[in-house]
N, C-alpha and C positions, 0 to 999 in steps of 0.2 A: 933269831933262828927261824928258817921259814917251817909254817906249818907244815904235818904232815896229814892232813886232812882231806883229800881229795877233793877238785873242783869237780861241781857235777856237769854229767857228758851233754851235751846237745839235747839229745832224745830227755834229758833227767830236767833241765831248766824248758824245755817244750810242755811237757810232763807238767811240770809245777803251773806252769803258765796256762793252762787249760784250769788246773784246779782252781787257780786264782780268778778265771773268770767270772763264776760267780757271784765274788764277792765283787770284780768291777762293774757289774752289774747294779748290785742292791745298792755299791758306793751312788752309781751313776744317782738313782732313785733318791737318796737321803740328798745330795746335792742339791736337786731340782727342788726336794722342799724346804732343803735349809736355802737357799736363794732367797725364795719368794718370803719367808718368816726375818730374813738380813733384810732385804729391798722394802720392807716394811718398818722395821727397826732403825733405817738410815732416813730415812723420806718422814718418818714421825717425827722421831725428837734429835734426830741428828747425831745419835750415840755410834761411836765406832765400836761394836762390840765382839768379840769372834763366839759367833755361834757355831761350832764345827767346821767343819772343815771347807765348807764354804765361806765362811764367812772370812776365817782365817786368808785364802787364797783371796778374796775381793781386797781387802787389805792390803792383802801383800803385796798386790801389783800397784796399787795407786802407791804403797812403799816405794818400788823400785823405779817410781818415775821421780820421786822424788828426791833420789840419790841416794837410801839409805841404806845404801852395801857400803862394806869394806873394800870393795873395789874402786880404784879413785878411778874416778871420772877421764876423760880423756877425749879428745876427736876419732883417734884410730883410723878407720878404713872397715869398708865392706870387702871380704876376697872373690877373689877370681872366681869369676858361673854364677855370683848370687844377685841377685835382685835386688830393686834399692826398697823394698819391702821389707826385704830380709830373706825371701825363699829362696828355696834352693831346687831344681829341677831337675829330674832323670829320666831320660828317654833308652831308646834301646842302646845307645850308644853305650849306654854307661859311663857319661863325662857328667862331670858338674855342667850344670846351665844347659843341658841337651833336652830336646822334648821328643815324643813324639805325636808329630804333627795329626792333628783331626782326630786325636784319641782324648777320652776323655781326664780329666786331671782329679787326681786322687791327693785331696789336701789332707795335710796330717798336721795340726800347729799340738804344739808338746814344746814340753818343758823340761831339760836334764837332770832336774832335778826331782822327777814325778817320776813317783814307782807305779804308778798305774799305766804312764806313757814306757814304761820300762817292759814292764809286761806285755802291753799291746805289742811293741816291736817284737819281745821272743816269740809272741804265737803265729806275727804275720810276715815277720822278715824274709822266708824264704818264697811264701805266698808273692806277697807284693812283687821280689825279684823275678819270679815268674814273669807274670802280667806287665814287670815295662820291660823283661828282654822281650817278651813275645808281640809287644806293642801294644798290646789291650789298655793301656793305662800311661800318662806322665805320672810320673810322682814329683809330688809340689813338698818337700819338708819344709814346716814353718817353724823354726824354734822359736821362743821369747824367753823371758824371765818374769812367769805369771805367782810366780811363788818367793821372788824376791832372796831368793838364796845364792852367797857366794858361789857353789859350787857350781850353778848354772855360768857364771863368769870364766870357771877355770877352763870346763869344756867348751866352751863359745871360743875363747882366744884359742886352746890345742887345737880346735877343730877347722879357725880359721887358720891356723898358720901351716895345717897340711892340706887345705883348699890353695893353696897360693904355691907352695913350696909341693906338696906331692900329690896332685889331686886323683890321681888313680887307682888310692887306695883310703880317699877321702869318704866313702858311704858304708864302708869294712870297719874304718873310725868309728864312724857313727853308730854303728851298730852294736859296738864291741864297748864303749861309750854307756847306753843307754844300758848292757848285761851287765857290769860294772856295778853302776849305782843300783840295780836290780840285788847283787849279791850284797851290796852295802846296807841296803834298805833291811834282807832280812836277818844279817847282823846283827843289826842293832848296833854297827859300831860307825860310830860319825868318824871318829880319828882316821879313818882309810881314805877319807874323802880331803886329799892331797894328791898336789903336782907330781911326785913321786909314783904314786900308786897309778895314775891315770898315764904318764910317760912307760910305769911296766907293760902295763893293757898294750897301749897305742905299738909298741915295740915286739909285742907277741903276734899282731897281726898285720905285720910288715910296715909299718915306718921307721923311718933311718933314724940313725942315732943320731945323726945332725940335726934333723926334723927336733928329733924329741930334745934334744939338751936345747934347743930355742923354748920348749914351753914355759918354763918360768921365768923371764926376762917377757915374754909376750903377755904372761897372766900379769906379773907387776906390773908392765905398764897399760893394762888394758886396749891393748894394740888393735883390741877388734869390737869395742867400746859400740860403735856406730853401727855395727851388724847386730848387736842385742838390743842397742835401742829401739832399730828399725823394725826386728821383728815383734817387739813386747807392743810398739804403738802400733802394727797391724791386727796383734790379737787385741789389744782395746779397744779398736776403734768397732770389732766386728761384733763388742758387748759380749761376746764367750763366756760363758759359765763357768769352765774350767779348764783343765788337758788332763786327757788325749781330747780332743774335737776335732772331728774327720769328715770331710766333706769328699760326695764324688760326684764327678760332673756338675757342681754347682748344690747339690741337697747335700745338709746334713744327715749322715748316717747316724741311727742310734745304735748303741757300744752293744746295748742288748739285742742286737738283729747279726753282730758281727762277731759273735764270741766264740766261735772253733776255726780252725786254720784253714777253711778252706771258705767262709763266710763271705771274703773280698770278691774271689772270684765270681761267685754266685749270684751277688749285685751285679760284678759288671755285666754277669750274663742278662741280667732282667733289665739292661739299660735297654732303649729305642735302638734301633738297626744303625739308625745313623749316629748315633754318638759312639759305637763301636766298633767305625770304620777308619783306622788310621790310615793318614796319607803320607806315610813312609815316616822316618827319623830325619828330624830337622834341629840344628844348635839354635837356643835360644837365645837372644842378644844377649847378654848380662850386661846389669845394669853399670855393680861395681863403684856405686854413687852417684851411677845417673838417674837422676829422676824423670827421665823422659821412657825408660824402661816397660813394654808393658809388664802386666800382671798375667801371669800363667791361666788363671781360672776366674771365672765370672763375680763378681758380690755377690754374698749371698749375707742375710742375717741369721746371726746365730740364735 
């Protein structure tokens, strides 16, 4: 029987996501020094230990190279617009793999499965959409699987299979994706976190039913295997502490500088003149497996 409990409106998970700020702030803070007390604990005597919740995530990701999901392994494919990175880019077009050109790129690497990268998206979603219809910004999404959880597999494969199949409603996905495990998280109930539940989402903000009755035939056989892996080994390779980590124009942002809805913009405004001159919308090659692909945005270490 479905519930009769109202989902809250827009303005009410906006609302909460500002409240939450806070605490993704002070979270940020205890990371940073459960890090350095982990990076110490590993480098001494070699103990894998979960010291909070840092420590749990450093684990987890050296977990998920090592194959230890329930998701079987597979070759798969990277979809259509992404990079052999793993990113994904949006320019004013609004197309997968589109940029805009000479603007600066606003990296977002997250995890589907982090409610703190859940939250960041409700407070900046509409923000962000600003800044790349207006050109002020590409947006680079970088997903991995920094936290080693099935559920990052189930939305990687739905999310690849309407990059391929319906992509012009492929970043509505995503978004609606990241709200999802947000109302899961403050459930408290894990059992929602099913192909079912994420096929209702996906269908409420227009993908076809065709699209969606492909998702669990894609999630079993991990069809999109080689797009998680590629983004999980860009986030390790960059030593990242954790997700949300947002980089713009090449600096990492800190989470406590960007915690009200209108904080993105206000960087970009403090960027140099010339990093905030786009030279119009240009599609970005996608790479799609090729590794000759460039990278959207500069190295930087995290």
């Amino acid at each position: 029987m479905a519930s009769n409990t109202p989902r809250p409106t827009k303005a009410e998970r906006r609302a909460a996501a500002r409240a939450k700020a806070q605490a993704l702030r002070e979270e940020q803070e205890r990371r940073e020094r459960r890090l350095k007390i982990t990076r110490r604990v590993l480098l001494g005597g070699g103990v894998v230990a979960a010291v909070g919740a840092t420590a749990a995530l450093v684990i987890a990701s050296r977990r998920a190279d090592a194959g230890n999901s329930q998701t079987p392994e597979g070759a798969g494919h990277i979809p259509a617009g992404v990079g052999a990175d793993g990113s994904l880019t949006y320019g004013a077009a609004m197309t997968p793999g589109s940029v805009n050109e000479g603007a600066p790129v606003l990296d977002i690497y997250f995890d589907y499965s982090c409610h703190f990268c859940a939250d960041f998206e409700a407070l900046h979603a509409d923000e962000i959409s600003r800044l790349v219809k207006d050109g002020k910004v590409t947006l680079a999404l970088r997903p991995c699987k920094a936290l080693g959880q099935d559920w990052t597999d189930i939305v990687m494969n739905a999310m690849g299979l309407v990059l391929d199949r319906q992509p012009e409603v492929a970043l509505t996905f995503h978004n609606a994706a990241l709200a999802l495990f947000s109302e899961i998280f403050a459930s408290r109930d894990a059992s929602r976190q099913t192909v079912d539940e994420l096929a209702d989402t996906a269908k409420k903000v227009g993908v076809s039913q065709d699209v969606v009755d492909s998702f669990e035939k894609a999630v079993n056989d991990n069809t999109y295997g080689k797009w998680t892996e590629a983004g999980t080994k860009a986030f390790d390779s960059k030593r990242l502490n954790g997700t949300p980590t947002v980089f713009l124009d090449g600096t990492q942002l800190n989470l406590q500088a960007v915690a009200t809805a209108t904080a993105l913009t206000e960087a970009v405004a403090k960027l140099p003149a010339a990093a905030q001159t786009p030279a119009g919308d240009a599609a970005q090659t996608p790479a799609g497996g090729d590794a000759g692909a460039p990278t959207p945005s500069p190295e930087s270490a995290g």
